[in-house]
ROTIZA-387110 format. One record per residue (C-alpha): chain; x, y, z; residue in three letters; residue number from 1. Coordinates in Angstrom, 3 decimals. Each point is the difference from the previous one (the first is absolute). Example, Ala and Ser with C-alpha at 12.3 -4.5 7.8 and 13.67 -1.06 7.14 Angstrom:
residues 2
ATOM   mol         c1         c2         c3   type   seq
ATOM     A     12.300     -4.500      7.800    ALA     1
ATOM     A      1.370      3.440     -0.660    SER     2
***
This chain:
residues 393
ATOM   mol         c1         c2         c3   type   seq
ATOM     A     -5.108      7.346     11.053    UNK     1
ATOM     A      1.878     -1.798     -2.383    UNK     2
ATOM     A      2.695      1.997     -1.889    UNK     3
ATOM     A     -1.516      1.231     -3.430    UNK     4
ATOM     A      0.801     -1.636     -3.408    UNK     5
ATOM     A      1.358      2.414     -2.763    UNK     6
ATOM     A     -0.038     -1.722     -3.337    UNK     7
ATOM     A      2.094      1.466     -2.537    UNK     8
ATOM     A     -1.641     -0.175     -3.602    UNK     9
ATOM     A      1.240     -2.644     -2.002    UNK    10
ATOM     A      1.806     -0.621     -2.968    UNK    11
ATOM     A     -1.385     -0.911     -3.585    UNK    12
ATOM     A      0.978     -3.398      0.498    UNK    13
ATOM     A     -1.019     -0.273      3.436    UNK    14
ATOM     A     -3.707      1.230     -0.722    UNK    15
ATOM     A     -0.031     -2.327     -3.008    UNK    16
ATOM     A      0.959     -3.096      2.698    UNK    17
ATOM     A     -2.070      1.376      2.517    UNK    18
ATOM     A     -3.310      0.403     -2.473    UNK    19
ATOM     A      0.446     -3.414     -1.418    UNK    20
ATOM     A      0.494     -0.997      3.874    UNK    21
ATOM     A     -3.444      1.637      0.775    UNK    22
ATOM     A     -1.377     -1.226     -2.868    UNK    23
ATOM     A      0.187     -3.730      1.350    UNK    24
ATOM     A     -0.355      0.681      3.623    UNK    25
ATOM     A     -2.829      2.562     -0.134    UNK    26
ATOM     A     -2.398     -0.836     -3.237    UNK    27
ATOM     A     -2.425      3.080     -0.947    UNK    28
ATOM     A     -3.052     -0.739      1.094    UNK    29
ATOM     A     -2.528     -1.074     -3.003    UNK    30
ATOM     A     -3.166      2.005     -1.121    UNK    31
ATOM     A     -2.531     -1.399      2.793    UNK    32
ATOM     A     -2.136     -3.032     -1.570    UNK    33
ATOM     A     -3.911     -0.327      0.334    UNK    34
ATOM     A      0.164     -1.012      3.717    UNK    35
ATOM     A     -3.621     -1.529      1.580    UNK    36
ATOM     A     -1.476      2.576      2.623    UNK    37
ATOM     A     -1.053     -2.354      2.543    UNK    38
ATOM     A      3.805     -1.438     -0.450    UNK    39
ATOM     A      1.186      3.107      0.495    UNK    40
ATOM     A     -2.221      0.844      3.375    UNK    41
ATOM     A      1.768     -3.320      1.051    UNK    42
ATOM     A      3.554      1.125     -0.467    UNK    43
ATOM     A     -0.230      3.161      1.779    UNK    44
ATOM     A     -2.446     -1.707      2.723    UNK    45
ATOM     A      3.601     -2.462      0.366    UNK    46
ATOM     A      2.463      3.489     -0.163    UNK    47
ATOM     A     -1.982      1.726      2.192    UNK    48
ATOM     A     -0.228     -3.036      2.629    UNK    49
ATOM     A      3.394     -0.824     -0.300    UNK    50
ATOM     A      1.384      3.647      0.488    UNK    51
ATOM     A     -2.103      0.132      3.534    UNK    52
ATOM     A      1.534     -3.170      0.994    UNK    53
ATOM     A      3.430      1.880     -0.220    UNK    54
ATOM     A      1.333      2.017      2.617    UNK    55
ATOM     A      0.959      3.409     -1.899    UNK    56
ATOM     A      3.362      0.838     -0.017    UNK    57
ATOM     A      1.014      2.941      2.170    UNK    58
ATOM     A      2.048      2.646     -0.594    UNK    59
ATOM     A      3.993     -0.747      0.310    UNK    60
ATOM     A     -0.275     -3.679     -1.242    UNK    61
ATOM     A      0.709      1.563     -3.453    UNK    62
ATOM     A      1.895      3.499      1.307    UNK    63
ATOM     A     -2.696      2.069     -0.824    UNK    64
ATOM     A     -1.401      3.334      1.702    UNK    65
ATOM     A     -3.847      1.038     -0.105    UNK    66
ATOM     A     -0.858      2.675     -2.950    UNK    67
ATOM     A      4.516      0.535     -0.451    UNK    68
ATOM     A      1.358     -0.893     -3.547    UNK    69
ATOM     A      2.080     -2.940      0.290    UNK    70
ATOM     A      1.925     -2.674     -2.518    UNK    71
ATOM     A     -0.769     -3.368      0.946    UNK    72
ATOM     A      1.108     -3.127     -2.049    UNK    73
ATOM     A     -2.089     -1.595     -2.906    UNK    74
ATOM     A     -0.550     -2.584      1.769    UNK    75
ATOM     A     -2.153      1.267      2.994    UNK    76
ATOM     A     -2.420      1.211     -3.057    UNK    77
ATOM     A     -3.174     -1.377     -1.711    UNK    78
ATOM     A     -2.805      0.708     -2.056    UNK    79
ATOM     A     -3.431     -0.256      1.127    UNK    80
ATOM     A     -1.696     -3.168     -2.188    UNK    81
ATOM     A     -3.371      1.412      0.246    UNK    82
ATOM     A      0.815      3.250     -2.025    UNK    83
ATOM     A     -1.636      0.112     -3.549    UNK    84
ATOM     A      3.162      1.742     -1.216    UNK    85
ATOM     A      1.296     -1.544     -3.176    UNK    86
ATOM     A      3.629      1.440     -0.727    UNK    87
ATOM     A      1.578      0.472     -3.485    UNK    88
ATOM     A      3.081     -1.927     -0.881    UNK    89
ATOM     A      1.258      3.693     -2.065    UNK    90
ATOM     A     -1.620      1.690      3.238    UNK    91
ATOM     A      2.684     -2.121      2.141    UNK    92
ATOM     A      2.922      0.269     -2.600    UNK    93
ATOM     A     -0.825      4.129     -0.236    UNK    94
ATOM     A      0.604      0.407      3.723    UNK    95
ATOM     A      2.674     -2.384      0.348    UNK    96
ATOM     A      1.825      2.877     -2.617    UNK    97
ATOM     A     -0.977      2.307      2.559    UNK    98
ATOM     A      0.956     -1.547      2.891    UNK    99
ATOM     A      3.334     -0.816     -1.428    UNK   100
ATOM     A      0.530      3.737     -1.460    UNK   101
ATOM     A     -1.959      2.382      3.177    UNK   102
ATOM     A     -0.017     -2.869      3.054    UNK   103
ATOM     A     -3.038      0.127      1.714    UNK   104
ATOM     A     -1.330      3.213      0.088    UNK   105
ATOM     A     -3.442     -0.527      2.096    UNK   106
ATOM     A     -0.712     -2.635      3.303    UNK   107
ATOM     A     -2.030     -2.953     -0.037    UNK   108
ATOM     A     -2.590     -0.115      2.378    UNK   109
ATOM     A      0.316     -3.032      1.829    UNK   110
ATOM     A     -2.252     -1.514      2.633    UNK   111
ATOM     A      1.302     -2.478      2.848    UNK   112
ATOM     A     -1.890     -3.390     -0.913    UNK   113
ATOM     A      1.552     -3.238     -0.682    UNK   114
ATOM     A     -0.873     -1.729     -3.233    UNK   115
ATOM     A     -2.209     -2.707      1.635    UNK   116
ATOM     A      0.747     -2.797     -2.716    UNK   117
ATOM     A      1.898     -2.787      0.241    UNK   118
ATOM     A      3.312      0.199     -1.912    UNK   119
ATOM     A      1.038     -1.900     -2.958    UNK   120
ATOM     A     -1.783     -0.357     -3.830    UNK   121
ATOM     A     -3.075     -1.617      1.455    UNK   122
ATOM     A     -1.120      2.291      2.701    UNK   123
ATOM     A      1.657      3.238     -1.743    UNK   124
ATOM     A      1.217      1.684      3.448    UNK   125
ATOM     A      2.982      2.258      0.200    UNK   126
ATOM     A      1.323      0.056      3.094    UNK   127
ATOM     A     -0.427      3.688      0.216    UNK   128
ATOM     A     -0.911      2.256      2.921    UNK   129
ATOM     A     -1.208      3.499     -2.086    UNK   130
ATOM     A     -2.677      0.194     -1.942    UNK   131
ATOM     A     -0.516      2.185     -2.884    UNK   132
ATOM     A     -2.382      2.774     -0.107    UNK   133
ATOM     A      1.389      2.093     -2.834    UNK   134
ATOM     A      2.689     -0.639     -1.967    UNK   135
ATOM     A     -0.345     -3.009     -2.123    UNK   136
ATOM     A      1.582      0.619     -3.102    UNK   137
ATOM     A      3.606      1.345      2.450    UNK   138
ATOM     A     -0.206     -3.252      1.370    UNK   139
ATOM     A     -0.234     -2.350     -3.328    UNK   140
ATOM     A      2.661      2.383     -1.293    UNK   141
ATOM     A      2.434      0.041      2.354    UNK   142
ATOM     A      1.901     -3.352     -0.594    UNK   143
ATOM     A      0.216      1.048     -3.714    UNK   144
ATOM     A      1.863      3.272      0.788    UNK   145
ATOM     A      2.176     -2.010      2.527    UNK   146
ATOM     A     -1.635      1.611      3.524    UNK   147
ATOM     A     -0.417     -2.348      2.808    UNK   148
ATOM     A     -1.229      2.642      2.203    UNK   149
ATOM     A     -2.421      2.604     -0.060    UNK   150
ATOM     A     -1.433      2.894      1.631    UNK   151
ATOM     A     -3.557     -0.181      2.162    UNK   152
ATOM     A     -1.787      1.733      2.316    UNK   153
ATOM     A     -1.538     -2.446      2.362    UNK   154
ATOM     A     -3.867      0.513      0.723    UNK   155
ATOM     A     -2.106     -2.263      2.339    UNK   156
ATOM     A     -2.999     -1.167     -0.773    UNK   157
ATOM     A     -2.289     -1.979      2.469    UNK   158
ATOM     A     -1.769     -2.333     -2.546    UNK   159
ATOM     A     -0.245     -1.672     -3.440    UNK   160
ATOM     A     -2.893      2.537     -0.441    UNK   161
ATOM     A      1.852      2.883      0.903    UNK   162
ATOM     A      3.250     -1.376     -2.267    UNK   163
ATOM     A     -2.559     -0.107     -3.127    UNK   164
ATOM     A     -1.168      3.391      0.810    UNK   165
ATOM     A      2.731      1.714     -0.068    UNK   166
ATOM     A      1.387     -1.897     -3.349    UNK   167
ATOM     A     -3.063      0.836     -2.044    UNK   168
ATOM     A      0.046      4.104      1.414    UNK   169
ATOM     A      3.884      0.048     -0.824    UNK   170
ATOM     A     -0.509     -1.422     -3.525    UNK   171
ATOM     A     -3.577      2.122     -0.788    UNK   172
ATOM     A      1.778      3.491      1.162    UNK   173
ATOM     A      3.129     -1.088     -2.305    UNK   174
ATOM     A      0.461     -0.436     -3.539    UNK   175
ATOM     A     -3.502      0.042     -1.563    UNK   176
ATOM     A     -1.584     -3.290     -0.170    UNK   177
ATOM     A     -2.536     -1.002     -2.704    UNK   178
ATOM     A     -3.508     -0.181      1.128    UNK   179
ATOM     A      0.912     -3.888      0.127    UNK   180
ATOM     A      3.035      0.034      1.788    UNK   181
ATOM     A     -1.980      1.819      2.855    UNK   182
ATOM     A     -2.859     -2.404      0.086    UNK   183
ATOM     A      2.022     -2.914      0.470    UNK   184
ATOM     A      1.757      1.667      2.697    UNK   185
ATOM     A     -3.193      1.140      1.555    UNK   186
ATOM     A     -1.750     -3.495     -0.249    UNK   187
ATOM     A      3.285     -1.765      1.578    UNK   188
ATOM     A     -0.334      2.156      2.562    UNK   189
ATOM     A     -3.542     -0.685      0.757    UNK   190
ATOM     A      0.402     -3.631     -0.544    UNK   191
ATOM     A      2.300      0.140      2.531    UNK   192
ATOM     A     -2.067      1.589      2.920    UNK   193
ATOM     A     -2.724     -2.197     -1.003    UNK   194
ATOM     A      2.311     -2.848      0.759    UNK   195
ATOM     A      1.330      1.496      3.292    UNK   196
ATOM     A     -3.375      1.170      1.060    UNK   197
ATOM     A     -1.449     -3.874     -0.549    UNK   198
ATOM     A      3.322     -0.820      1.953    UNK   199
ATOM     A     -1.248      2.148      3.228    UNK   200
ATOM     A     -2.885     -1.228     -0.003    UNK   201
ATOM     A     -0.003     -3.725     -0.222    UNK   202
ATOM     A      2.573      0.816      2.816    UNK   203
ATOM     A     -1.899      1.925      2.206    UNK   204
ATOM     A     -3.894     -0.317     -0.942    UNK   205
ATOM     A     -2.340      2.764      0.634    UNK   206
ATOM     A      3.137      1.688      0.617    UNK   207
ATOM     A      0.184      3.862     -1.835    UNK   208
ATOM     A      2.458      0.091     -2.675    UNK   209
ATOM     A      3.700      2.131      0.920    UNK   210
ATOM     A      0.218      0.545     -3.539    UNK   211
ATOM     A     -1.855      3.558     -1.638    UNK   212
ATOM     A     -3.140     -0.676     -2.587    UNK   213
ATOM     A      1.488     -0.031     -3.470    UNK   214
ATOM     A     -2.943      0.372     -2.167    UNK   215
ATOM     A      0.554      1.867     -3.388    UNK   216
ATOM     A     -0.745      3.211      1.352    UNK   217
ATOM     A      2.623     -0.667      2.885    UNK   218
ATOM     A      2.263     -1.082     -2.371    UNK   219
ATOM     A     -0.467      3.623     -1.903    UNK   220
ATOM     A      0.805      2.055      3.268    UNK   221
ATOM     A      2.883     -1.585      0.743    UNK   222
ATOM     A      1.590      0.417     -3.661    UNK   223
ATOM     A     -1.949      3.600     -0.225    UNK   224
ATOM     A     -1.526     -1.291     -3.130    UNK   225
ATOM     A     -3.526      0.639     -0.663    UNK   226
ATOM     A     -2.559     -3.490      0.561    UNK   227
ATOM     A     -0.250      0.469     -3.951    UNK   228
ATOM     A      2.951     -0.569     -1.019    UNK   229
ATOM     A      0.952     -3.104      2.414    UNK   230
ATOM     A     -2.961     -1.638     -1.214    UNK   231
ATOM     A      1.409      0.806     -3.377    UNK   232
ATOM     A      3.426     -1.924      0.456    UNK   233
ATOM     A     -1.369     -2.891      2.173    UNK   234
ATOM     A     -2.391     -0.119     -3.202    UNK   235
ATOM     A      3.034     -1.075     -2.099    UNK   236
ATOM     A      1.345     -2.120      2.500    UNK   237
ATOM     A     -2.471     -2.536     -0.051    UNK   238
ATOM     A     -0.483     -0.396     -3.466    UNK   239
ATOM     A      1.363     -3.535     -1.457    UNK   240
ATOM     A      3.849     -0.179     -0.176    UNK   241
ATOM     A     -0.529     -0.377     -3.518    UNK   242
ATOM     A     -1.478      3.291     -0.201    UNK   243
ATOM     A      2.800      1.804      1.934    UNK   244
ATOM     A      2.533     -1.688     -1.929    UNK   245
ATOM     A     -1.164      2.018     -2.759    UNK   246
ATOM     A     -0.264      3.412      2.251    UNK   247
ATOM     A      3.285     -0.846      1.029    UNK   248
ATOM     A      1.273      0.192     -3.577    UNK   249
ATOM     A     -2.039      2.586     -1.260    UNK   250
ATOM     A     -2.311     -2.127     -2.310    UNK   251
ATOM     A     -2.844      1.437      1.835    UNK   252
ATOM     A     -0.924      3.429      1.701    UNK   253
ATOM     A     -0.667     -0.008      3.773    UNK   254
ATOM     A     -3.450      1.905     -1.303    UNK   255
ATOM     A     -0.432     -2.524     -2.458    UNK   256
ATOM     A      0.342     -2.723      2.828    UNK   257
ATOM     A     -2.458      1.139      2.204    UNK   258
ATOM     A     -2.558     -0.392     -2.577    UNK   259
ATOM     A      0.239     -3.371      0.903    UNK   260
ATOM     A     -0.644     -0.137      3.729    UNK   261
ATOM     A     -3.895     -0.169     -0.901    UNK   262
ATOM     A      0.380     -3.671     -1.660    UNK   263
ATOM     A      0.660     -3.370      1.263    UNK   264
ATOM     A      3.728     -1.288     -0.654    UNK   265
ATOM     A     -0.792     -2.162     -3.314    UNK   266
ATOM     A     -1.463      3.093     -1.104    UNK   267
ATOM     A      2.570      2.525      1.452    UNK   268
ATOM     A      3.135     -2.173     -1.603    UNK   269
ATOM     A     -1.626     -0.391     -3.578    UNK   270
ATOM     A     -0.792      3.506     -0.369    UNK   271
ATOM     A      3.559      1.230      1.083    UNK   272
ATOM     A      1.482     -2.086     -2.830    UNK   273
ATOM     A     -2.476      1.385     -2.761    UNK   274
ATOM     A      0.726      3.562      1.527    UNK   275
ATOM     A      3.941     -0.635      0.210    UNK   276
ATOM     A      0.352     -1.683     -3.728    UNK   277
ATOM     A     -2.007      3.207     -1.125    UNK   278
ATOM     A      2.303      2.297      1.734    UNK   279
ATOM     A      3.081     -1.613     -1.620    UNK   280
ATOM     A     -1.623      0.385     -3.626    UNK   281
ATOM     A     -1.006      3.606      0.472    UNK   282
ATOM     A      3.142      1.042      1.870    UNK   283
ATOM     A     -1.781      1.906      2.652    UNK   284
ATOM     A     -2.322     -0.823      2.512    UNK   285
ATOM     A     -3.550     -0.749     -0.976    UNK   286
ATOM     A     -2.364      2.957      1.592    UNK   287
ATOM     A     -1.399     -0.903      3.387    UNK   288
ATOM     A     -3.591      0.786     -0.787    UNK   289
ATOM     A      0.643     -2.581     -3.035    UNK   290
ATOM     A      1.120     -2.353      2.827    UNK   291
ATOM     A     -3.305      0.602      2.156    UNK   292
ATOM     A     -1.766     -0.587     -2.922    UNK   293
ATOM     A      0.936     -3.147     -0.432    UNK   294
ATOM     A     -0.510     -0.860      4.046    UNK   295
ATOM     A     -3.199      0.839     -0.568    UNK   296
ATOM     A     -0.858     -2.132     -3.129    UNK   297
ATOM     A      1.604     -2.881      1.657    UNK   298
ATOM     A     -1.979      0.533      3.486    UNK   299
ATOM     A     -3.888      0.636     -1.722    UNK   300
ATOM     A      0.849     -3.182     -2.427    UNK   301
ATOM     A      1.057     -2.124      2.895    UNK   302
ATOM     A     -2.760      1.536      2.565    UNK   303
ATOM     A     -3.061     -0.401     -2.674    UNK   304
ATOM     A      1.559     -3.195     -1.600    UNK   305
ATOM     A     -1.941     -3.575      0.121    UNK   306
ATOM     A      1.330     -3.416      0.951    UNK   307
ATOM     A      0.093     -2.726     -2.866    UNK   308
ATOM     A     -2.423     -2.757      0.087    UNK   309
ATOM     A      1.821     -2.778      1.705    UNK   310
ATOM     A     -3.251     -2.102      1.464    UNK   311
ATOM     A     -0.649     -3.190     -1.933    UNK   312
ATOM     A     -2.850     -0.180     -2.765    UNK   313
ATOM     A     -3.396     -0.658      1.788    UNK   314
ATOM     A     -0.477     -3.449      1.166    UNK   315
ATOM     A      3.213     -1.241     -0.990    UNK   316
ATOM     A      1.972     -2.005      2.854    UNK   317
ATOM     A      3.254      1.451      0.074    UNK   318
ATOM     A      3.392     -2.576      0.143    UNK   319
ATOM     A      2.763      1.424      1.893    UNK   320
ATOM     A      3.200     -0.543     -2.260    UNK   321
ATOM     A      2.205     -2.811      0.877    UNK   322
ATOM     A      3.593      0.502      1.151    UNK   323
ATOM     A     -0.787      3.227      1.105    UNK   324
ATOM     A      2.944      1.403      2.569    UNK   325
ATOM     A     -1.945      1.391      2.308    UNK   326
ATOM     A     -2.841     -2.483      0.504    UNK   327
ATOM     A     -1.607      1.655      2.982    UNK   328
ATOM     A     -1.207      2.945     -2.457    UNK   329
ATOM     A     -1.838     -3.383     -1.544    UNK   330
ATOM     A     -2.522      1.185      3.128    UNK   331
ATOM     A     -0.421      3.180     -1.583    UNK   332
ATOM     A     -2.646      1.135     -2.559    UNK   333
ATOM     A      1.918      0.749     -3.433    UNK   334
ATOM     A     -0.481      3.853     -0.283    UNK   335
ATOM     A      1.971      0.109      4.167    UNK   336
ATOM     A      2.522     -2.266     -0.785    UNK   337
ATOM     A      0.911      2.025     -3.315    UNK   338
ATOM     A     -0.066      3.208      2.177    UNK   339
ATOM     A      2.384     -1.559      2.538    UNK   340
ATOM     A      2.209     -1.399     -2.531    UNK   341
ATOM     A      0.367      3.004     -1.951    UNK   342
ATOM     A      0.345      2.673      3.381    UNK   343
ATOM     A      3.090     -2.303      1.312    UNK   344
ATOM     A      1.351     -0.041     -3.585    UNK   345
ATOM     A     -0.055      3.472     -0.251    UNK   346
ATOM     A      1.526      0.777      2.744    UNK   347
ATOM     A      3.089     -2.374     -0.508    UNK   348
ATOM     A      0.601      1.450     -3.550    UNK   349
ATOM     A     -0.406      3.639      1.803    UNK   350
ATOM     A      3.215     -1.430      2.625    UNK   351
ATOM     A      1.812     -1.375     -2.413    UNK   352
ATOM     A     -0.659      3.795     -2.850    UNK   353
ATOM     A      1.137      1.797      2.942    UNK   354
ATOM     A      3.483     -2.261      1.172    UNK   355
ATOM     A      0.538     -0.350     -3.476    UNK   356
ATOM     A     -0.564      4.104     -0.768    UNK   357
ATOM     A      2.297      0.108      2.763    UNK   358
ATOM     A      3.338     -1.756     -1.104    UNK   359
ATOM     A     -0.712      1.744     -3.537    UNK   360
ATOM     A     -1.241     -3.660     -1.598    UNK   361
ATOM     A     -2.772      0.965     -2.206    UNK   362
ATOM     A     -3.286     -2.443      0.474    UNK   363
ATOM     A     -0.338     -2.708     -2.753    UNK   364
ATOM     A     -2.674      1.209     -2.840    UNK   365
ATOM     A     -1.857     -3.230      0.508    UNK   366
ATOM     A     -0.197      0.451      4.242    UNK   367
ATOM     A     -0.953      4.155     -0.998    UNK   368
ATOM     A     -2.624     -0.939     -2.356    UNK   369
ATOM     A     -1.241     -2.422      2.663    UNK   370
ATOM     A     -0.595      2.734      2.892    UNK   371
ATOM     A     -1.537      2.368     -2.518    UNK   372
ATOM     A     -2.413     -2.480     -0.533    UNK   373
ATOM     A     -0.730     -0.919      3.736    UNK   374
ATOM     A     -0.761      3.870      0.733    UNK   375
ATOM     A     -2.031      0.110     -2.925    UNK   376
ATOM     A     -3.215      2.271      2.436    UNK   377
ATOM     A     -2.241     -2.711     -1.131    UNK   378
ATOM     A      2.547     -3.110      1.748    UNK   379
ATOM     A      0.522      2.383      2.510    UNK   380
ATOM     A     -3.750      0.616      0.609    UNK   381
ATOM     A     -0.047     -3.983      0.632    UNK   382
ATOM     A      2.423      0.352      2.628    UNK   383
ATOM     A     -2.572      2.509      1.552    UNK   384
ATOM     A     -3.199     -1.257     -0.431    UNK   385
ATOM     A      0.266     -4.021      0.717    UNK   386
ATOM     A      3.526     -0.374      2.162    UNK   387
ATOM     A     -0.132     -1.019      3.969    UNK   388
ATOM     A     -0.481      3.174      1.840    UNK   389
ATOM     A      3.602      0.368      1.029    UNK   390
ATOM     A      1.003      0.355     -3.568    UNK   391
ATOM     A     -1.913      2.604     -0.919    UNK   392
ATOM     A      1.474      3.188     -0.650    UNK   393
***
């Protein structure tokens, strides 16, 4: 076993050098951006792949014992990509203070699994042998407080599965988590054994699955939370990025939120602005049954709402426009060409709300007024009643 590292804490100067160091070495990572589900399936379909390629590394390639707390270099460490955790920049600086003033008081827990990405800016990889279970914000915070080793306990895990399993159950027994924190952990963690599940079994058809079920109620067992209240958080978690922006920085109530999950997403994101810019001019939170009240106006006007007249006048020979983009809708009749028109709009003004929400870039008042207009019930009744089949909602 390699001889341990003792690192003296540094000098004022020294942790001024070593944060601005850190500072350009190891940026803090951003708030995450709106990021496209069936994107994200992808990347952790290419993690997950890539990590089974790998032989793991065993034990002694890094000088570390089974369940014994060790110091290993910084460099054999990395953080799991596929974790929802967003850390603080004053999170960071506070335990770099810490760490600088106390050392490290608690382990890591570290697992032996070799980041599977290639190395450099492009591909991201680190070149690291440990990966992180708990212990994060130690790890961002150590180069600012001048450590370049820290203390784990090494666990081994036998999957990808197994490695997100035993993040989200360290970080749910921990600090509490808002009810939105939780449910993105919970739904990374079932996006993942979806991913490895469809893995098995384009490998191996008809062959049964190694992994466990992970339905919600699984899901609850293994977190000893009741089915309730993991419905509750995954809820949250797939509301519009948008919309958890907002939860995120308290403009809205998680209780408030799940109002929403009853409405379609043009719907759910122009309801959370009214409800958020009425929060800010009362001060406090608008009553939830106010909240459901609303839901419900907005769900009997769009259910009993009627289409506008789009059909041409009776016996009139209608002239498809000239110079028309799109000339194949020229095949269409006028009211499903309209409805096609306006359901892709919609939906790119509803991307571009959210990236924009996102990065704190607040939407133009011409492009707002726009998609309150297209999900006017009545234009969204259109989209309903005369689009192809697979648009209908």
């Amino acid at each position: 076993m390699p001889t341990p590292t003792t690192t003296m804490p540094p000098q004022t100067d020294a942790n001024e050098t070593a944060e601005a160091t850190a500072l350009a070495l190891l940026p803090v990572p951003a708030p995450a951006a709106a990021v496209d589900p069936h994107e994200q399936a992808v990347q952790f379909q290419n993690l997950i792949a890539a990590a089974h390629r790998m032989k793991r590394v065993g034990f002694g390639a890094h000088g570390s014992i089974m369940g014994v707390t060790e110091r290993v270099d910084y460099a054999h460490l990395w953080l799991n990509p596929a974790s929802p955790v967003v850390y603080r920049d004053e999170d960071i600086r506070e335990m770099a203070r810490s760490l600088g003033t106390q050392q490290q008081l608690h382990p890591l827990i570290v697992t032996p699994w070799a980041d599977p990405r290639q190395r450099g800016a492009q591909g991201g990889g680190t070149g690291a042998d440990l990966l992180i279970i708990d212990g994060g914000l130690r790890f961002l915070a150590a180069p600012r407080a001048g450590i370049d080793a820290l203390n784990v306990i090494v666990r081994p895990l036998p999957s990808f599965y197994a490695v997100m399993l035993e993040t989200v159950t360290a970080k749910v027994s921990q600090r509490p988590l808002t009810d939105l924190e939780a449910g993105r952990f919970c739904r990374r963690l079932m996006t993942v054994h979806r991913v490895l599940s469809e893995q098995e079994g384009s490998a191996d058809v008809g062959a049964r699955s190694s992994l466990p079920e992970l339905r919600q109620e699984d899901l609850a067992a293994l977190l000893g939370r009741s089915q309730a209240t993991i419905s509750r958080w995954v809820g949250l978690a797939d509301l519009s990025p948008g919309i958890q922006a907002d939860l995120d920085a308290g403009r809205l109530t998680p209780a408030q939120a799940r109002e929403f999950l009853s409405l379609p997403a043009t719907e759910q994101n122009a309801l959370a602005a009214q409800v958020a810019a009425e929060n800010a001019r009362r001060g406090t939170p608008l009553p939830r049954h106010e909240v459901r009240s609303q839901v419900q106006t907005r769900t009997n006007r769009a259910q009993y709402a009627a289409p506008p007249n789009l059909a041409p006048a009776s016996g009139a020979v209608f002239e498809v426009p000239r110079d028309i983009f799109l000339p194949q809708l020229g095949e269409e009749q006028p009211p499903v060409a309209v409805a096609i028109l306006i359901h892709d709009l919609t939906l790119w003004l509803t991307a571009i709300a959210e990236m924009q929400g996102a990065d704190g870039v607040p939407l133009d008042p011409a492009v707002a007024q726009l998609a309150r207009a297209l999900a006017h019930p009545r234009i969204q009744a259109l989209i309903r009643e005369v689009a192809p089949s697979p648009l209908r909602s």
